[in-house]
mmCIF file of the N, C-alpha and C atoms, coordinates in Angstrom:
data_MODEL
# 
_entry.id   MODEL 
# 
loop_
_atom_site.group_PDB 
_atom_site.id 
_atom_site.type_symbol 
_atom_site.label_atom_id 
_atom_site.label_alt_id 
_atom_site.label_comp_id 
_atom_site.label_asym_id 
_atom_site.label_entity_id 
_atom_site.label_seq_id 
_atom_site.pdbx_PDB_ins_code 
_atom_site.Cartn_x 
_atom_site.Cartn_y 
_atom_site.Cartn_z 
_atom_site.occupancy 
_atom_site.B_iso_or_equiv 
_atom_site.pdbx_formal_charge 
_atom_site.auth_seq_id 
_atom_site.auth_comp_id 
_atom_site.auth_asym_id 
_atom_site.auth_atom_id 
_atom_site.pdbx_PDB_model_num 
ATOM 1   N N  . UNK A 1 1  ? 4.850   -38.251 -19.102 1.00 0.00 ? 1  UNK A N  1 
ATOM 2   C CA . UNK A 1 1  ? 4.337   -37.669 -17.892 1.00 0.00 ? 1  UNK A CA 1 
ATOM 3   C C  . UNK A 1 1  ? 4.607   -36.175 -17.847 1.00 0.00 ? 1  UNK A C  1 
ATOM 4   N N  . UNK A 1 2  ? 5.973   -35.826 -18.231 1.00 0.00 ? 2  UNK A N  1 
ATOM 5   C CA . UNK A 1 2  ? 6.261   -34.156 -18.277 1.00 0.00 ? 2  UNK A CA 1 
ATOM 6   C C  . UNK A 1 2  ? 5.125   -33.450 -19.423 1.00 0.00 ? 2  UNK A C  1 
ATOM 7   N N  . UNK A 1 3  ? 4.826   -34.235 -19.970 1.00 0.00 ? 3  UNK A N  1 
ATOM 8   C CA . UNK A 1 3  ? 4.141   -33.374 -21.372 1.00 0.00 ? 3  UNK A CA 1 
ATOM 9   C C  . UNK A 1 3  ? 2.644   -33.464 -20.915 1.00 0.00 ? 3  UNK A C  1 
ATOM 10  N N  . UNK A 1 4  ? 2.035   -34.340 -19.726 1.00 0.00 ? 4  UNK A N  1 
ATOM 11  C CA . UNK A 1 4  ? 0.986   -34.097 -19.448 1.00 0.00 ? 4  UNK A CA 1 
ATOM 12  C C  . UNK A 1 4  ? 0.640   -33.083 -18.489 1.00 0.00 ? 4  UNK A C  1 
ATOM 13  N N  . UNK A 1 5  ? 2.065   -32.828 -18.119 1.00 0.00 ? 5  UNK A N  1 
ATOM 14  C CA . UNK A 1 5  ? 2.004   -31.576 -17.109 1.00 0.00 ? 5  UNK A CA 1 
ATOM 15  C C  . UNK A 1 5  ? 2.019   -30.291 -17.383 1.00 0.00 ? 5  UNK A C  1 
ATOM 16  N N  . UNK A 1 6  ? 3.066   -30.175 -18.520 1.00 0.00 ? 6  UNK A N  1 
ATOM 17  C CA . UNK A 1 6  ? 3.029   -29.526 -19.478 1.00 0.00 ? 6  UNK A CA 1 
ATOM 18  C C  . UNK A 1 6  ? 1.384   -28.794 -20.393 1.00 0.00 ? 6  UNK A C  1 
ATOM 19  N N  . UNK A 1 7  ? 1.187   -29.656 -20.686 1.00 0.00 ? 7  UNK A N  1 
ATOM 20  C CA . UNK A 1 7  ? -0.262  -29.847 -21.713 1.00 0.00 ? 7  UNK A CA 1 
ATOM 21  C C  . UNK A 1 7  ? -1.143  -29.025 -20.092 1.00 0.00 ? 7  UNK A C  1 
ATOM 22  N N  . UNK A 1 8  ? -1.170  -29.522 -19.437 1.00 0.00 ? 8  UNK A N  1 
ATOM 23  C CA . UNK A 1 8  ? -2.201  -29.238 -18.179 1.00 0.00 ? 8  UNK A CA 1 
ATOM 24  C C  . UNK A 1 8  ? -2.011  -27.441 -17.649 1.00 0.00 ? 8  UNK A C  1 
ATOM 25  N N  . UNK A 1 9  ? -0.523  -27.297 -17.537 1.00 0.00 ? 9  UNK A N  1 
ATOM 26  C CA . UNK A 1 9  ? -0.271  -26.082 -17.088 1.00 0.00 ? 9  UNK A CA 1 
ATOM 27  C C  . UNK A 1 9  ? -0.694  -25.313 -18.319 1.00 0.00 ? 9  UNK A C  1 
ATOM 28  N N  . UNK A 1 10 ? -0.347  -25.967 -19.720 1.00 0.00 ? 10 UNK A N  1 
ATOM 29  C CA . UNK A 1 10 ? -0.914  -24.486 -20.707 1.00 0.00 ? 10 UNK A CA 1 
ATOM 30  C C  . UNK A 1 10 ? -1.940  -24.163 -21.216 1.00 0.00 ? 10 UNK A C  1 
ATOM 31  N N  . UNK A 1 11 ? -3.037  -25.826 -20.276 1.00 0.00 ? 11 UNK A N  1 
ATOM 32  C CA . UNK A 1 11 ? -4.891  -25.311 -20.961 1.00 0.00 ? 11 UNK A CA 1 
ATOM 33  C C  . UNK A 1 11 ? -5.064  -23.672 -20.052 1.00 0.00 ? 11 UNK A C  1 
ATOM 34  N N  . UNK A 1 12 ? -4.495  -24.530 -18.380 1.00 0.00 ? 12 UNK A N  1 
ATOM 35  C CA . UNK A 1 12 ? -5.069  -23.490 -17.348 1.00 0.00 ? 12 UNK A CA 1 
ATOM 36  C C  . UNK A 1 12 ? -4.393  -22.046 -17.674 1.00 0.00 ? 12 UNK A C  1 
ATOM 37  N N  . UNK A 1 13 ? -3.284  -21.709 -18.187 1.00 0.00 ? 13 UNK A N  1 
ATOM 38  C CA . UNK A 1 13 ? -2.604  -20.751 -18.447 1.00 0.00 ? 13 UNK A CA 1 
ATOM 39  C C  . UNK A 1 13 ? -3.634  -20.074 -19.815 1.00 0.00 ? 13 UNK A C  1 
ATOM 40  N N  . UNK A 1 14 ? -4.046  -20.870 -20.829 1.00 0.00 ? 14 UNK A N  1 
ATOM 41  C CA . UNK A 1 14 ? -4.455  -20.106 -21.640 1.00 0.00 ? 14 UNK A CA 1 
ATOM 42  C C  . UNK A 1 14 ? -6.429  -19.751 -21.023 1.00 0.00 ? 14 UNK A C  1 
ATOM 43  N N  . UNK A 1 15 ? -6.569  -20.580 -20.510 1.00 0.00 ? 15 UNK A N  1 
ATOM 44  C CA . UNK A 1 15 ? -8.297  -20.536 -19.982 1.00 0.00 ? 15 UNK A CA 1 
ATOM 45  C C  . UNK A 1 15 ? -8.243  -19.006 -19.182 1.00 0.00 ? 15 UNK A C  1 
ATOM 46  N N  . UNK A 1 16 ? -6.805  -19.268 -18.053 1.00 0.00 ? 16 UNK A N  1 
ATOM 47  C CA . UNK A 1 16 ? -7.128  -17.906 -17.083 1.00 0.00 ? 16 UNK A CA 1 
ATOM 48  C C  . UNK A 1 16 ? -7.440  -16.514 -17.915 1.00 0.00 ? 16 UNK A C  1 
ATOM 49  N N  . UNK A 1 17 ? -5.987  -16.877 -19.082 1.00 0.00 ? 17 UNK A N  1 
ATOM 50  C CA . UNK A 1 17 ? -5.931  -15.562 -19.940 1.00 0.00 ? 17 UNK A CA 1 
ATOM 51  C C  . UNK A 1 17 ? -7.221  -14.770 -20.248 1.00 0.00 ? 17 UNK A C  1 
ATOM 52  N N  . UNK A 1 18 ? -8.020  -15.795 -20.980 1.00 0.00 ? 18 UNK A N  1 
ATOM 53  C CA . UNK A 1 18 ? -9.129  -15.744 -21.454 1.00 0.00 ? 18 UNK A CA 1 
ATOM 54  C C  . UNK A 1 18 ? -10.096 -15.246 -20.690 1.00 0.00 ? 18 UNK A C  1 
ATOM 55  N N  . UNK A 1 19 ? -10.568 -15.747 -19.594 1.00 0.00 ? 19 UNK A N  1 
ATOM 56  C CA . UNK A 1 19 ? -11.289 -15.613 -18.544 1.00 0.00 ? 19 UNK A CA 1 
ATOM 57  C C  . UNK A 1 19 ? -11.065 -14.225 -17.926 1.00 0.00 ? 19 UNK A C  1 
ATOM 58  N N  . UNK A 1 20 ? -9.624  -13.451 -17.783 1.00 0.00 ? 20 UNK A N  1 
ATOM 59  C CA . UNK A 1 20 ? -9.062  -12.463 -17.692 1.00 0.00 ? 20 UNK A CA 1 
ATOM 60  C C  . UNK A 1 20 ? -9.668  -11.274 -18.546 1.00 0.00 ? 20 UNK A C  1 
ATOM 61  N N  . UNK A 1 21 ? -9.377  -12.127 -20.287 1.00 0.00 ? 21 UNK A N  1 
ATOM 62  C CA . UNK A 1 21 ? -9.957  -10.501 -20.765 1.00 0.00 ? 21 UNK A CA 1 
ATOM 63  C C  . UNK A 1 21 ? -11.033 -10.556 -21.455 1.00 0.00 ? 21 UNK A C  1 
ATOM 64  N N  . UNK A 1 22 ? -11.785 -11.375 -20.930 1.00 0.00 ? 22 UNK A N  1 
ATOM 65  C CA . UNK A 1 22 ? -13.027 -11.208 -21.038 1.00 0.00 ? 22 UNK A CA 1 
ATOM 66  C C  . UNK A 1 22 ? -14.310 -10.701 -19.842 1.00 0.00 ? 22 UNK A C  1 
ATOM 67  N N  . UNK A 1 23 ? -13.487 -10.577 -19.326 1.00 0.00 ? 23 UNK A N  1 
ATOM 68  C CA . UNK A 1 23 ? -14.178 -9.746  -18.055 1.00 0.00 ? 23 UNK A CA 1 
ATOM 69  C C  . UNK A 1 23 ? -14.622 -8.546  -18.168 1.00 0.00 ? 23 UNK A C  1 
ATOM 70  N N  . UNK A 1 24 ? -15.769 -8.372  -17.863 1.00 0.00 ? 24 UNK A N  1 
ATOM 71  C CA . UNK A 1 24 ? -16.274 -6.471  -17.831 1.00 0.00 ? 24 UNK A CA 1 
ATOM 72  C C  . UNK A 1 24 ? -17.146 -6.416  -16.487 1.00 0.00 ? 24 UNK A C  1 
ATOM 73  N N  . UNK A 1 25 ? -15.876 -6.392  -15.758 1.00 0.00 ? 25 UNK A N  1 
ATOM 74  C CA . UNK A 1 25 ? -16.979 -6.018  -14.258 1.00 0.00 ? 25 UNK A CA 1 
ATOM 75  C C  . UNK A 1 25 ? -16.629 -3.971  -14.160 1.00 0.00 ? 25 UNK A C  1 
ATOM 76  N N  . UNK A 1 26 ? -17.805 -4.113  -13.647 1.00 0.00 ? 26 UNK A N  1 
ATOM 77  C CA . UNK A 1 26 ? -18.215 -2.773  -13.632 1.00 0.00 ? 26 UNK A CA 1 
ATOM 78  C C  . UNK A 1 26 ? -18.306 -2.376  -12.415 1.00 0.00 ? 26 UNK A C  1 
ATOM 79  N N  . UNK A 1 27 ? -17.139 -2.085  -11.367 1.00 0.00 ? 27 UNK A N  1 
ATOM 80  C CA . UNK A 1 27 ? -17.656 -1.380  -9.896  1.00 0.00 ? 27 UNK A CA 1 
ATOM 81  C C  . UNK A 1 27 ? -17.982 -0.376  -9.581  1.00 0.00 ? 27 UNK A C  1 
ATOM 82  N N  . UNK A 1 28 ? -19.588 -0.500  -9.118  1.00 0.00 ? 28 UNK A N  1 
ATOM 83  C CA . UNK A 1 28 ? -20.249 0.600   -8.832  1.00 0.00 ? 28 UNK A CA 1 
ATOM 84  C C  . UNK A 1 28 ? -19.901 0.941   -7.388  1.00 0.00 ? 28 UNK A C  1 
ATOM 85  N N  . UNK A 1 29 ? -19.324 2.004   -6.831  1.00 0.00 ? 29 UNK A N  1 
ATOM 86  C CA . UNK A 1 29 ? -19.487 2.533   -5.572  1.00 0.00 ? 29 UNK A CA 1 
ATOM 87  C C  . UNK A 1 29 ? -18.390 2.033   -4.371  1.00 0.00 ? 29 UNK A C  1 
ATOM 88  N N  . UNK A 1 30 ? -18.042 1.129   -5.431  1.00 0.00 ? 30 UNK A N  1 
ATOM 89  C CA . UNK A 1 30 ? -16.852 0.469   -4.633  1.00 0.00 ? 30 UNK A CA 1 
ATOM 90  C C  . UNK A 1 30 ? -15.417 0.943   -4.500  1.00 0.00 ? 30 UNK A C  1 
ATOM 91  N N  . UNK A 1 31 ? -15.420 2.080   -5.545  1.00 0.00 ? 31 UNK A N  1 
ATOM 92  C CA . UNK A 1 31 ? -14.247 2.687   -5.795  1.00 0.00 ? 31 UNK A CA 1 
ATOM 93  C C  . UNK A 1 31 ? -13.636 3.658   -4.842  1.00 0.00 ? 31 UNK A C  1 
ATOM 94  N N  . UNK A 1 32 ? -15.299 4.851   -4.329  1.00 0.00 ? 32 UNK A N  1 
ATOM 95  C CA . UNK A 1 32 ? -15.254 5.453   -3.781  1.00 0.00 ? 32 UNK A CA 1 
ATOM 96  C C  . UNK A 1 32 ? -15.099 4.968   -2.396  1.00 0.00 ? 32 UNK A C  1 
ATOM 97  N N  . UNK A 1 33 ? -15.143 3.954   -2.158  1.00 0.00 ? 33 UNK A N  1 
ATOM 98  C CA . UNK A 1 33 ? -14.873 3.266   -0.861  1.00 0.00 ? 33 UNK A CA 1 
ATOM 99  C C  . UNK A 1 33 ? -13.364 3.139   -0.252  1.00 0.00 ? 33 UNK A C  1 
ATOM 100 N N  . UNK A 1 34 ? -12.776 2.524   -1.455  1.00 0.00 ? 34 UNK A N  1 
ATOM 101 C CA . UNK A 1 34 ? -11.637 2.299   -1.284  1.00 0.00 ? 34 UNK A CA 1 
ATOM 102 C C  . UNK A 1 34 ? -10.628 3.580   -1.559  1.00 0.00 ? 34 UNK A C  1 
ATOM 103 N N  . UNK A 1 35 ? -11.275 4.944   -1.839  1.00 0.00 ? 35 UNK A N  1 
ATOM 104 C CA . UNK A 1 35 ? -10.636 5.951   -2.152  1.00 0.00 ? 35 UNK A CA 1 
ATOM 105 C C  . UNK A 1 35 ? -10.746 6.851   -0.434  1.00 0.00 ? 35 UNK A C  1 
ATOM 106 N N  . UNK A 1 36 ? -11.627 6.464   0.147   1.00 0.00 ? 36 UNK A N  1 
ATOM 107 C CA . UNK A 1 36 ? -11.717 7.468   1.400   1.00 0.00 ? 36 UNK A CA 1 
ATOM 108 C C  . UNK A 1 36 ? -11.040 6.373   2.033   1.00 0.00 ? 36 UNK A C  1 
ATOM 109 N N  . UNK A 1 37 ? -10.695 5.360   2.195   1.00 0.00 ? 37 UNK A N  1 
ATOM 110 C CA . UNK A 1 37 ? -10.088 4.752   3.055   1.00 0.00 ? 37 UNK A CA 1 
ATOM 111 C C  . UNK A 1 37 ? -8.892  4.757   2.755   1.00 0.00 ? 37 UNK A C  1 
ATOM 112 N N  . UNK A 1 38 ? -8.163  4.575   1.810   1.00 0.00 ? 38 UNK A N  1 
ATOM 113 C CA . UNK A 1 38 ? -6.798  5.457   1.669   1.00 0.00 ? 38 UNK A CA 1 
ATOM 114 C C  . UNK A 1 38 ? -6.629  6.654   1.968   1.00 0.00 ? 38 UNK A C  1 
ATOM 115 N N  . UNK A 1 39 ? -7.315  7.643   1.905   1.00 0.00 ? 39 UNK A N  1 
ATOM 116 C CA . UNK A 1 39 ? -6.865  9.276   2.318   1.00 0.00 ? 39 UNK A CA 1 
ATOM 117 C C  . UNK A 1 39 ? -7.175  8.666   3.574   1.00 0.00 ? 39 UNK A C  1 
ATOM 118 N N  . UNK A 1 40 ? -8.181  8.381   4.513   1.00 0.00 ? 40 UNK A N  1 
ATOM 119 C CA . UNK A 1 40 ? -8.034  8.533   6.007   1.00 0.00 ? 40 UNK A CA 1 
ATOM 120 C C  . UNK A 1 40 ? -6.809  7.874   6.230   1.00 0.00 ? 40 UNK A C  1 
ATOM 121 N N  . UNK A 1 41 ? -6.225  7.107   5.564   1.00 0.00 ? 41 UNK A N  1 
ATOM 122 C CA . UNK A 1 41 ? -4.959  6.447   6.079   1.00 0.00 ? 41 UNK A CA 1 
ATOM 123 C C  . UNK A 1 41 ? -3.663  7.131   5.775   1.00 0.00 ? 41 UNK A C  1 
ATOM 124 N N  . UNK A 1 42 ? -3.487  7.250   4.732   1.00 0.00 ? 42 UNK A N  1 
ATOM 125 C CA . UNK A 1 42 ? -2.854  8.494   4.338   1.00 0.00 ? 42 UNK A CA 1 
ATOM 126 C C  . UNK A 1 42 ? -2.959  9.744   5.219   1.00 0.00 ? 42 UNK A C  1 
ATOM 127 N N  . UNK A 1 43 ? -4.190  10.334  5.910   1.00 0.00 ? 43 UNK A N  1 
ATOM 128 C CA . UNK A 1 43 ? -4.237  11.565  6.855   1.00 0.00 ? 43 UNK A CA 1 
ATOM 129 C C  . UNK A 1 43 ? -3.511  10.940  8.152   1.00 0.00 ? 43 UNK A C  1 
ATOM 130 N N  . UNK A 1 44 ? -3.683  9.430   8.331   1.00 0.00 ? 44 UNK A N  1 
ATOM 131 C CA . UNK A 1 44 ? -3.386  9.139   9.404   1.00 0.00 ? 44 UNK A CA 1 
ATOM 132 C C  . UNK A 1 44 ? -1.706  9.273   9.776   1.00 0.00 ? 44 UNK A C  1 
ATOM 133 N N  . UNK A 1 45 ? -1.299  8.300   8.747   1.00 0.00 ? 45 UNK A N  1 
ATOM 134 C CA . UNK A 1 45 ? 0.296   8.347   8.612   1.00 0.00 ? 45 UNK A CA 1 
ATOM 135 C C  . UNK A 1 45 ? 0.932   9.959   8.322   1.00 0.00 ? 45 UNK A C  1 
ATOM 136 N N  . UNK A 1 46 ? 0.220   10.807  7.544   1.00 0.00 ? 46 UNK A N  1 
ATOM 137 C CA . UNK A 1 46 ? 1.007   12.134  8.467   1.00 0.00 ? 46 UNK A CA 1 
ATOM 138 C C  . UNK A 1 46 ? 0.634   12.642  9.252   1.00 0.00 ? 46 UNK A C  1 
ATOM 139 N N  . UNK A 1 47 ? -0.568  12.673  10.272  1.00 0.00 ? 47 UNK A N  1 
ATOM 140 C CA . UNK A 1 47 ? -0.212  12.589  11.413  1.00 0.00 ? 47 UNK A CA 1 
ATOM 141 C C  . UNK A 1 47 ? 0.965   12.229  12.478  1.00 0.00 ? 47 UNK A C  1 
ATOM 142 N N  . UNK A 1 48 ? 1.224   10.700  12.155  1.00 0.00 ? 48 UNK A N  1 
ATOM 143 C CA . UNK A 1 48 ? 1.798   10.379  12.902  1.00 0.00 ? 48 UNK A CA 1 
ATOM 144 C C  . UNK A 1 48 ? 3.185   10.453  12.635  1.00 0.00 ? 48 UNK A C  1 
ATOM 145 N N  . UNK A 1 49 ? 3.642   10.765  11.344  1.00 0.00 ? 49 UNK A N  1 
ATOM 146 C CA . UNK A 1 49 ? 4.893   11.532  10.917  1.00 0.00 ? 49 UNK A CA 1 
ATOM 147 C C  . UNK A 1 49 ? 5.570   12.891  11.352  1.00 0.00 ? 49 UNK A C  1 
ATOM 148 N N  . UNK A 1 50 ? 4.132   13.621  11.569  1.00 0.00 ? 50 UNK A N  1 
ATOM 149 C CA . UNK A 1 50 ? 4.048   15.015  12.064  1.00 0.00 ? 50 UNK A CA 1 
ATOM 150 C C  . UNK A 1 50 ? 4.199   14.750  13.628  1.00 0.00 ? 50 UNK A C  1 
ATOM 151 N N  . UNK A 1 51 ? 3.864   14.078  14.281  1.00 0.00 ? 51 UNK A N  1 
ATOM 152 C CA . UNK A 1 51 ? 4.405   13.873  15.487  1.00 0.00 ? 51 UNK A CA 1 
ATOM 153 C C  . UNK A 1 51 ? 5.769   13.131  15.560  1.00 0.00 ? 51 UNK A C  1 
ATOM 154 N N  . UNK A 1 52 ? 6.187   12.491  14.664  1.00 0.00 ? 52 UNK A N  1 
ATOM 155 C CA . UNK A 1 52 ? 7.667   12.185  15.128  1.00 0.00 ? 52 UNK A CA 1 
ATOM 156 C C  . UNK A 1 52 ? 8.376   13.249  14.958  1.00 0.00 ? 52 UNK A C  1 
ATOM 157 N N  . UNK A 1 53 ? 8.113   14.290  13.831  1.00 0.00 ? 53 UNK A N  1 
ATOM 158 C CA . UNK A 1 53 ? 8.737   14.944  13.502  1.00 0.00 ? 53 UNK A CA 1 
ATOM 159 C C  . UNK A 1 53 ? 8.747   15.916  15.033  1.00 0.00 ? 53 UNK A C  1 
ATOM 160 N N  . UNK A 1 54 ? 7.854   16.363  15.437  1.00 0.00 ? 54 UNK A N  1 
ATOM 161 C CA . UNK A 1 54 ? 7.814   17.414  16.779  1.00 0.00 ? 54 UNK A CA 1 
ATOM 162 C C  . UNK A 1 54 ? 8.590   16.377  17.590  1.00 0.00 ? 54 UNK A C  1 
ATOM 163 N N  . UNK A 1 55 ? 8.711   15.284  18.078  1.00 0.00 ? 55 UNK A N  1 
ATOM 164 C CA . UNK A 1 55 ? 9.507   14.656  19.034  1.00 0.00 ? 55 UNK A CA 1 
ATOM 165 C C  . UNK A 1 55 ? 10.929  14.776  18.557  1.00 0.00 ? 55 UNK A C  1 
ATOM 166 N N  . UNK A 1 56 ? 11.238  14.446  17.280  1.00 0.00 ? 56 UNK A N  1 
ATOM 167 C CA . UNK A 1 56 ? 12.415  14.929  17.259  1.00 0.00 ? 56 UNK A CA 1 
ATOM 168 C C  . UNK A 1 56 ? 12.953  16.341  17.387  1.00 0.00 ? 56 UNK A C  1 
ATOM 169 N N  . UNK A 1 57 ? 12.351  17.384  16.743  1.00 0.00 ? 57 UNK A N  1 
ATOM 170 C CA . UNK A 1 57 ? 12.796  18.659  17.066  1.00 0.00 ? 57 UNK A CA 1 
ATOM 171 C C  . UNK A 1 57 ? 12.910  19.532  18.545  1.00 0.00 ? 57 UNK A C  1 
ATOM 172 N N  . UNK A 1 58 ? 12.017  18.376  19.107  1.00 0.00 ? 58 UNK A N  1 
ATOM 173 C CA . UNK A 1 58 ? 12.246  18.764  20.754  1.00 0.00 ? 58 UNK A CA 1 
ATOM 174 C C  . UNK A 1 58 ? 13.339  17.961  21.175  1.00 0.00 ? 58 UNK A C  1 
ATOM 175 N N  . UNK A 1 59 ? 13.560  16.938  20.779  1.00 0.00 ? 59 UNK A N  1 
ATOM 176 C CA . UNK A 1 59 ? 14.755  16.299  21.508  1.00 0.00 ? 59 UNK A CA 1 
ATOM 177 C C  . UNK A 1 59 ? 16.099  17.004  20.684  1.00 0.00 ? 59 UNK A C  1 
ATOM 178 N N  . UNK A 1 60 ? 16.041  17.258  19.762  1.00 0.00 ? 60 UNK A N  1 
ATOM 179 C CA . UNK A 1 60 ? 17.018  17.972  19.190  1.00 0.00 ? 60 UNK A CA 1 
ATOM 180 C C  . UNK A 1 60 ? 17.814  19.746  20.022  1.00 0.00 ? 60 UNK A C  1 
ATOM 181 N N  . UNK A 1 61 ? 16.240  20.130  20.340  1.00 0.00 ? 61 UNK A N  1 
ATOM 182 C CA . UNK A 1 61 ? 16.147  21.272  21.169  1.00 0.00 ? 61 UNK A CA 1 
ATOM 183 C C  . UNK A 1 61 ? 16.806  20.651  22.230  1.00 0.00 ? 61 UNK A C  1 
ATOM 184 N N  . UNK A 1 62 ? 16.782  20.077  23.361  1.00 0.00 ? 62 UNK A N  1 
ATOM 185 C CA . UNK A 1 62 ? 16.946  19.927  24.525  1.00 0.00 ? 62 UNK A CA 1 
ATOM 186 C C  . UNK A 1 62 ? 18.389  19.933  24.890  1.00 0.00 ? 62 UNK A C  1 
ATOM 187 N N  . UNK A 1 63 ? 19.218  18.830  23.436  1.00 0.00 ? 63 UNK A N  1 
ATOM 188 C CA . UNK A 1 63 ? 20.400  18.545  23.223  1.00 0.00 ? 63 UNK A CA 1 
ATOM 189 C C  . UNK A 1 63 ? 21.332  19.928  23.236  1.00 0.00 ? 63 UNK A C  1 
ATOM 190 N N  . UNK A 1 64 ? 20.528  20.871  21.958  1.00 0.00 ? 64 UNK A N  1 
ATOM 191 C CA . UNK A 1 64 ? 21.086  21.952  22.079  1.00 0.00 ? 64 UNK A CA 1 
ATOM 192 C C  . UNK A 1 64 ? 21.309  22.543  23.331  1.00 0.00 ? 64 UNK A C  1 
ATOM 193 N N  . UNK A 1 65 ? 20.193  23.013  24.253  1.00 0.00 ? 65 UNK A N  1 
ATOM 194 C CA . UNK A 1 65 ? 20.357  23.562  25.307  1.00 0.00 ? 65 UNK A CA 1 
ATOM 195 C C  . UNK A 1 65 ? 20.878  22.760  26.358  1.00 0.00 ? 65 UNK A C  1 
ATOM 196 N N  . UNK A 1 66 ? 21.259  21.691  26.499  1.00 0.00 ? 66 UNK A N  1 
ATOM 197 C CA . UNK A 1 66 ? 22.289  20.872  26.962  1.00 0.00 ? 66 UNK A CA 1 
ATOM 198 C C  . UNK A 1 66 ? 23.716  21.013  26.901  1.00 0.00 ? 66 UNK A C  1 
ATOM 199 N N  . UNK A 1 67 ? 24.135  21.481  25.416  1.00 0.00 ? 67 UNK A N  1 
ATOM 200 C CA . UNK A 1 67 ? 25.292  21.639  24.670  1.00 0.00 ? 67 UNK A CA 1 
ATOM 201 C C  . UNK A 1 67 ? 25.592  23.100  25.042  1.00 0.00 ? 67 UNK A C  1 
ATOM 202 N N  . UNK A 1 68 ? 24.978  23.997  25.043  1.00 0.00 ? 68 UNK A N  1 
ATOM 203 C CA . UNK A 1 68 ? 24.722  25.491  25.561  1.00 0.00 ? 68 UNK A CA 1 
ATOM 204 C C  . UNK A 1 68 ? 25.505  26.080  26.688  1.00 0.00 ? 68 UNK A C  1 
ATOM 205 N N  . UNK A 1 69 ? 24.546  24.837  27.534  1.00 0.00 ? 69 UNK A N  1 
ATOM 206 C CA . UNK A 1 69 ? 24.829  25.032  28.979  1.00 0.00 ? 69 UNK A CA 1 
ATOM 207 C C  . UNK A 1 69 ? 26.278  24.631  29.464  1.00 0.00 ? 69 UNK A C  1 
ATOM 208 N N  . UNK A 1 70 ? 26.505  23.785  29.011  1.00 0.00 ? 70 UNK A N  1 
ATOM 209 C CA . UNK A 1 70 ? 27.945  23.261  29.057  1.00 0.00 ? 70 UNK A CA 1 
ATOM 210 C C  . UNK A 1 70 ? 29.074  24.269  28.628  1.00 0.00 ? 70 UNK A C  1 
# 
């Protein structure tokens, strides 16, 4: 019974292989798709980095002039 499981896992293991590099897909246009949608996301996340960053340097500010005043 182990060796039929065996035998079973290493047709599908060697078929995928195969099936793997024998592939020649060719994406047309699809690349560029997935390339502007990373930079807008990428623009997005520093954005929103660039605003933590100003929230912190104002709260940092405030502390100071807190500390100042004292």
């Amino acid at each position: 019974m182990k060796n039929a499981f065996k035998l079973g896992f290493l047709a599908l293991a060697l078929s995928l292989s195969v099936v793997a590099c024998n592939s020649e897909k060719k994406a047309e246009g699809t690349d560029s798709a997935a390339v502007d949608t990373a930079a807008a996301t990428l623009d997005s996340a520093a954005a929103t980095v660039d605003s933590a960053a100003a929230t912190v340097d104002s709260a940092a500010a405030k502390v100071d002039s807190a500390a100042k005043a004292h």
